[in-house]
C-alpha positions, 0 to 999 in steps of 0.5 A: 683451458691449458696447454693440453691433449685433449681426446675427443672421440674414439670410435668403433675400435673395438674386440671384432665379436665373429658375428659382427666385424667392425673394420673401421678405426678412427681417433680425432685429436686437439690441440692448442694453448686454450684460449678461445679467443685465439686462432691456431690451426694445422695448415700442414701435416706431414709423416715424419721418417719415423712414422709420426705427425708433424703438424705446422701453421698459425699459434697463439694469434702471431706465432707459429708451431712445429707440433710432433704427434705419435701415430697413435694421436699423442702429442711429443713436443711443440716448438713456437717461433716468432719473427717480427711482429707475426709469424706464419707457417704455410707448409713444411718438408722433412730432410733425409736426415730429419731436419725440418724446413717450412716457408710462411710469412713474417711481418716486421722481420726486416729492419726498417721495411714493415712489409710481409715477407716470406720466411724460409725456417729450419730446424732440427728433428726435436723443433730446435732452430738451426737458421731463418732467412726472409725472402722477397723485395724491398717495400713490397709484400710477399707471401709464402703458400707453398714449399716441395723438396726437389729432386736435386736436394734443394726446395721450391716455394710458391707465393706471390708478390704485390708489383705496386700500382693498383697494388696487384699481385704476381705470382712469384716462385722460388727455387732453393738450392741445398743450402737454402740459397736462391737458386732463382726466383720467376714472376708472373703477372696477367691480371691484375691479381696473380696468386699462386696457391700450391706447387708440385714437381712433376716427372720431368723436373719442372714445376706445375702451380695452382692458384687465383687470378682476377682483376678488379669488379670482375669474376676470379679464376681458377690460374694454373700454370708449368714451369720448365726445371729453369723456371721458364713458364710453358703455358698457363690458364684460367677457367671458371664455370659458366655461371661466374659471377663478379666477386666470386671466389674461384681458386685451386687450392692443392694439385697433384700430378697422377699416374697418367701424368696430369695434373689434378687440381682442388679447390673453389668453384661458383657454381650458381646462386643456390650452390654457391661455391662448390669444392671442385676437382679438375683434371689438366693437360700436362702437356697443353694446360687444356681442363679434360674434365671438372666436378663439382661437389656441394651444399647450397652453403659455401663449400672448399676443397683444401688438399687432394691425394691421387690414389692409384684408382681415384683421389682422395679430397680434404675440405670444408662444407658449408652449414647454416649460421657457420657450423661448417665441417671438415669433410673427406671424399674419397672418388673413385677414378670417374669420379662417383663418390665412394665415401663421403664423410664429415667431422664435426668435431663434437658439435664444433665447426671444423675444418680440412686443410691437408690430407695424407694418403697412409694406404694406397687405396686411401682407406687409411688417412689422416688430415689436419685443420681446425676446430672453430669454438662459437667464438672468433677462436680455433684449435688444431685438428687431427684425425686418423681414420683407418679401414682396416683389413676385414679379411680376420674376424677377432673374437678376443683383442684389446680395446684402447685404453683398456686395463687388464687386471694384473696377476700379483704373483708376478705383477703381469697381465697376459693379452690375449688375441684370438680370431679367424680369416674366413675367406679363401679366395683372398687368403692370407698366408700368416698373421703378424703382431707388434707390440709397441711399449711407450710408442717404441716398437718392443716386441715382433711376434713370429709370424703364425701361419695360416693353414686352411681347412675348410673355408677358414684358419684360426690364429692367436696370439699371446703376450705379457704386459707389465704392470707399470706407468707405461702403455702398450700398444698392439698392431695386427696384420695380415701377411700374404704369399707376397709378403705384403703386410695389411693392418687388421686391428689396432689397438692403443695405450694398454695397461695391467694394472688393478680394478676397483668398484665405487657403488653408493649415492650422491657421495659415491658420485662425489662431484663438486663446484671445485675441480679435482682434474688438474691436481689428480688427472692421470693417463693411467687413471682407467674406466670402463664405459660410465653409469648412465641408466641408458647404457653405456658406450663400450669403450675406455676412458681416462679418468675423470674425477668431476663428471657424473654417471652420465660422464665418459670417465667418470671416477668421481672426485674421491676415486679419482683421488684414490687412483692417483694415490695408488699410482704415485705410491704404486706406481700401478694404473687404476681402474676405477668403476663408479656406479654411483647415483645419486639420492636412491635408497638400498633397495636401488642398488641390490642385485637384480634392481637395475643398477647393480646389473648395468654395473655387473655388466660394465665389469664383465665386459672390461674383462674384470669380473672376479678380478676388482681388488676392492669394492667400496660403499657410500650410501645411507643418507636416503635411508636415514631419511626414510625412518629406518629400520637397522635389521632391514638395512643390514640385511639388505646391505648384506645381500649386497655384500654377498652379490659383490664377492660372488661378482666381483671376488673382491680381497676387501671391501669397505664402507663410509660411514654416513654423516647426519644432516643429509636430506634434514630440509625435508623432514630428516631427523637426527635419531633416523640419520643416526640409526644409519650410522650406527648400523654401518659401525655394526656392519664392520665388525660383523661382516668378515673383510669389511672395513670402515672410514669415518666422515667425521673432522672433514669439511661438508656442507650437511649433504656433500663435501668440498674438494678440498678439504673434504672428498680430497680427504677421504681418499686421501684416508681411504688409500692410507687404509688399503695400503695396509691390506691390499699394498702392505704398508707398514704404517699402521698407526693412527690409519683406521677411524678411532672405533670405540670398542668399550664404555666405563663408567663407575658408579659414582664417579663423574668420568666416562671412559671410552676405549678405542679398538686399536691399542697403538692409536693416539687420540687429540680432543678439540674443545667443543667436541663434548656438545655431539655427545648424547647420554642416554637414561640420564639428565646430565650431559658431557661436558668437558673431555680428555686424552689418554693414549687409545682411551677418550676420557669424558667428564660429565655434568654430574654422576650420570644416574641411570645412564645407559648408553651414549651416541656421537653424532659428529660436529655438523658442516665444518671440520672442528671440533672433533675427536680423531687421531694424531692424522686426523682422522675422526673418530666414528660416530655411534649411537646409544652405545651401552655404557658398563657401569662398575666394570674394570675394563683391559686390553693390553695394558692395565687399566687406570682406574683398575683395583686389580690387575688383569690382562687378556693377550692377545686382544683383539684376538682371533676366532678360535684363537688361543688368548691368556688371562694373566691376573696378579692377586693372592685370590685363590681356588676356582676361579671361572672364566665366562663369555658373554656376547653384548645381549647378555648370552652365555657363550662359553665358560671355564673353570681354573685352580688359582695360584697364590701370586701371578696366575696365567690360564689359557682359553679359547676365543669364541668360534664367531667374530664380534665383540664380548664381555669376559666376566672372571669370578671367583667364590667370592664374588666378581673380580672384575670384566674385560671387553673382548673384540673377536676378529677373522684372521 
């Protein structure tokens, strides 16, 4: 892995349907550098005066972090810092002014002493290092557990120190002043070990420490303790449960002082030899350091409390609970004031073993919090741990809210998207008096609604919201709340990393899928790269995804490697974010993917529920190599891709839509044949010219393995072809040339002569032939073949073995597997194939310019032309008298004729273009004979 933010889970936030509320909001996050092997872990976590995460502990096997994260889980900056050989950070405080100090221990950080000593770091509100100090004795190891601030503007640290001997240890505390000055430091020593674990400021200015005490071969204990303000111990204790056992691990991990003034303590208790250690929570005396009452909770695996919060009924409690074979997981009890078990819940971090280390209360009732820890990979490796979990407001019922990550599809005219957020507060007793939005935009609050107020008929109030986001790189984020007769704020829905921007839809088989060995995240992953749910035949989650390109159907994001390719093209050139909808699957036949069939409706339904029926910008197909195997039939297969094509722009409302054509070699190992393949290919040439709006790109000069392509040089390619295409009708580029798949349009042929000559469909293009090209030409009618090859402007000059008698069309298959030889434009775009193409023998052929091999001058403008469109014929000869102009279409049928009066010299006439689009033979003739033939290409405005 790299350095990375990597999201793990984002659930049940969601639109609030009236039927079904969905209170809960909860994200995890990960971070860490990526090796396995490695162990990072949160030990502290604090909010910031700025509402966001600082997260503290080990990184990297010796170092220590500073990590910043957003309140919505996105990580701002980490700082590492080592001192000696190792370096620790046990906790963490934040200053008024936003400096950061922690305490943790150090190892080799004093010249000559290679003991542990604690490290006192401060840094400024961005991680940078404004001073370090070390703390402890000469020769003698010292750990830092714990740091508060103080009342005073100054800290206390809790650790202990070992006192020689049998090499014990003694509690050992610090107290700071502003400065970071000692201001004193107190020892305790009783057992032979003496561990001070945590330390709180209780109301009176003193201090209140909880830890482990034990001697050798004998049973441990839980070692509480007060100070007075000067650091004078006032009492200290030990318990255990009755069943303690030599070797037992009894500790308090975390106190607090609550609201009746003493003090609740967490941490590790043996409780019997199925229980094993149990997560513990006890209340002590303040006064007298008495235990009033204790509870364990647990597995009969080994089970921890980590941290506690006290609540204003309850506490809440952050741990570890023990599974078979070490998949722990970090666990969360939320206990009401006697104790019951109001929630229990555990995090597993997607089949990891987890952990928590500290929890922090965000609501008074702890229904919101956030903790810290761990996420254990099989191996002897960590990662860090977030989570934010939320039980929002349930008063309002929302019928219309963003989901995270969602795209909303943007209006052109003025490039923005409006959010929509609509719902109603059903219950009067508890009524709230208004309703509140923000709008945050990269994080940074933009936008405070005015608050809507509430009037109630009946047992419930409408509200709704409106607000307009810009179709940029940047996020959005919406917070709503309740407002009640006091003012006070309770958050009902959130919703995070919002976008407007545009829609598309991929739909076709393994290669609309397109995945391959070689990943195409790291070069074109993006966070405005969007999907909604994925094409899994079992459904699919409602949720947002970011964009992934190396998946499958069954794949949250899945994009497919060309798609996502395409998106990251629209977002660098366009600086829009993308959805991309992929219904790909692989090795079906058309009939798989029409309305009605399964696949089609599991992604019409995708696109309705992400709020983009009627809004996909394009639709884009890849699909033919399992027909081409099923001895096709090219009427069956147009009629049916036809009634795809009228189901998305009936659906989908799409400005275009486009086609790849297919390659021939797929499925071959089973019994496919090329002429089958072949039809396939054809057929699709055919589509683009007869379906209004539909485009095509070539396969061809790529690299591909007979089936599938590469990532490199192959699924790369086609999107990277596919965008420069689009560009042109959806983002109107100006780079026209040289961008479509060369597309013969006509083929020539004299009588007698050894010269084949095939006329592209753009007049601008510029062909390169590769040598070798000439063996994936077929000649039909005719023993000989195509043997050499050459280039003039748009027109692809063929010699061939001899005069061709007979000849009556001519197929390209394309070059199998590899990326040469081929014919293509000057970028490289290959030339489509066809497939008995038919060949006009003794024709003169025009289109802008006058044909080389013409024995008399004559042009059509503009060709191609329009449907109904006006077109002159401009001929220069002495013919003189009628002269007529007669339409055919490629059957040989009659589609319009016209009589002219020739003049001696130039003569222009002016007729008009078929009322269909297609490609037609214009025949002009005189009373002498045939002057000549123009292939003409009819095209919808």
């Amino acid at each position: 892995m790299k350095k990375h933010l990597t999201f793990l889970a984002l659930l049940t936030v969601t639109a609030l349907l009236a039927q079904n509320p969905m209170p809960i909001q909860e994200w995890q996050k990960h971070f860490g550098p990526g090796d396995p092997n490695l162990h990072e872990s949160a030990e502290h976590l604090l909010r910031t005066n700025d509402g966001d995460y600082l997260l503290a502990g080990p990184w990297n096997g010796n170092q220590a972090f500073f990590m910043k994260v957003n309140r919505f889980g996105d990580s701002l900056w980490t700082q590492t810092f080592l001192f000696g050989t190792k370096t620790t950070i046990e906790s963490c405080i934040e200053t008024a002014n936003g400096d950061l100090i922690a305490v943790g221990t150090c190892e080799g950080c004093v010249t000559d002493d290679p003991t542990p000593k604690i490290i006192v770091i401060k840094t400024d509100d961005a991680g940078q290092l404004l001073s370090n100090s070390v703390l402890g004795d000469p020769n003698k190891d010292v750990f830092g557990t714990a740091m508060i601030a103080t009342s005073d503007g100054g800290v206390a640290i809790s650790g202990y120190t070992s006192v020689g001997g049998l090499v014990g240890h003694a509690v050992h505390i610090f107290k700071l002043d502003q400065n970071l000055d000692v201001s004193w430091t107190k020892y305790y020593n009783n057992l032979y070990f003496d561990q001070a674990r945590d330390i709180v400021q209780t109301s009176d200015g003193g201090f209140a420490i909880t830890g482990t005490a034990f001697n050798f071969n004998q049973p441990s204990f839980v070692l509480n303790m007060r100070m007075d303000a000067s650091g004078n111990f006032l009492w200290a204790n030990r318990f255990s449960l009755e069943q303690n056992i030599n070797g037992a691990q009894n500790v308090g991990n975390a106190l607090q002082q609550a609201d009746n003034g003493n003090l609740l303590v967490t941490g590790t208790l043996y409780n019997n030899a199925v229980q094993l250690q149990d997560l513990f929570v006890a209340e002590i005396d303040l006064q007298s350091g008495d235990t009033i009452r204790t509870k364990t909770f647990g597995t009969e695996y080994n089970d921890s409390g980590n941290d506690l919060q006290a609540l204003n009924s309850g506490v809440l409690i952050a741990g570890t609970r023990g599974g078979y074979v070490g998949v722990s997981t970090a666990w969360v009890l939320h206990l009401n004031e006697s104790w019951d078990t109001q929630k229990s819940e555990q995090y597993a971090s997607n089949g990891f073993a987890a952990g928590a280390n500290r929890i922090l209360s965000l609501s008074s009732d702890g229904n919101e919090f956030a903790f810290c820890g761990q996420r254990n990979y099989w191996g002897a490796g960590t990662d860090i741990l977030l989570v934010h979990r939320a039980t929002l407001g349930n008063l309002a019922v929302l019928t219309k809210f963003p989901l995270n990550l969602q795209l909303y599809p943007r209006d052109l005219s003025n490039n923005m998207a409006t959010v929509q957020i609509e719902g109603f507060v059903k219950n009067p007793d508890m009524p709230y008096t208004a309703m509140k939005l923000k709008v945050y935009r990269n994080d940074v609050l933009q936008s405070q609604l005015p608050d809507v107020s509430l009037v109630y008929t009946g047992d419930s109030t409408a509200f709704n919201f409106s607000y307009p986001i810009l179709a940029e790189l940047a996020d959005y984020s919406f917070e709503l709340f309740g407002v009640d007769s006091n003012g006070e704020e309770t958050l009902e829905q959130l919703a995070k990393n919002v976008v407007a921007g545009d829609a598309y839809v991929i739909q076709g088989q393994s290669n609309a899928v397109s995945t391959s060995s070689t990943p195409s995240n790291p070069i074109n992953q993006s966070p405005f790269v969007r999907v909604y749910g994925y094409g899994n035949e079992e459904g699919h989650r409602k949720a947002w995804y970011v964009g992934n390109g190396d998946g499958g159907p069954g794949t949250e994001g899945n994009t497919g490697q060309w798609g996502l390719r395409l998106a990251r093209q629209i977002i660098d050139h366009q600086q829009v974010p993308v959805a991309i909808l992929n219904g790909g699957h692989s090795g079906q036949a058309m009939t798989f993917f029409l309305p009605n069939a399964g696949n089609y409706e599991r992604l019409l339904l995708r696109v309705e529920e992400a709020g983009l029926a009627q809004k996909i910008r394009a639709v884009f197909w890849f699909q033919g190599e399992t027909d081409g195997w099923l001895n096709p039939n090219a009427a069956q297969y147009k009629s049916r891709f036809s009634l795809l094509h009228q189901a998305w722009m009936q659906d989908f409302s799409p400005e275009k839509t486009w086609l790849f054509q297919i390659r021939p070699l797929c499925f071959e190992a089973w019994g496919a044949i090329l002429p089958y393949n072949m039809v396939i290919m054809e057929t699709q040439r055919q589509l683009a010219l007869e379906i209004p709006d539909l485009g095509i790109m070539s396969t061809t000069a790529v690299e591909h393995d007979g089936c599938h392509y590469p990532y490199f040089g192959g699924y790369e390619t086609l999107g990277d072809r596919m965008y420069n295409l689009m560009a042109i009708d959806l983002y109107d580029s100006t780079d026209t040339t040289n961008v479509e798949a060369p597309h013969p349009m006509a083929a020539l042929k004299f009588k007698d002569s050894t010269t084949l000559v095939l006329t592209m469909k753009n007049t601008t293009d510029e062909l390169l032939w590769e040598d070798g090209s000439e063996d994936d030409f077929i000649l039909e009618g005719t023993p000989d073949s195509v043997i050499g090859g050459s280039v003039s402007g748009n027109q692809l000059v063929l010699q061939l073995s001899g005069t061709a008698e007979g000849l009556t069309s001519i197929s390209y298959t394309g070059h199998p597997i590899t990326a040469t030889p081929f014919v293509k434009n000057l970028n490289g775009v290959g030339m489509l194939c066809f497939d008995k193409f038919p060949v006009d023998i003794d024709t003169v052929i025009s289109t802008h310019e006058t044909h080389p091999f013409s024995d008399i001058n004559m042009l059509i403008s503009p060709n191609p032309g329009t449907v109904g469109g006006e077109l002159m014929l401009t001929m220069e000869s002495a013919v003189s008298g009628a002269v007529a102009v007669q339409i055919h279409d490629m059957s040989g049928k009659l589609v319009q004729s016209q009589h002219f009066e020739t003049r001696l010299d130039t003569a222009t006439y002016f007729f008009q273009a078929p009322a269909t689009p297609g490609v037609f033979m214009v025949h002009i003739l005189s009373k002498e004979g045939r002057l000549g033939v123009v292939k003409l290409v009819v095209q919808r405005t």
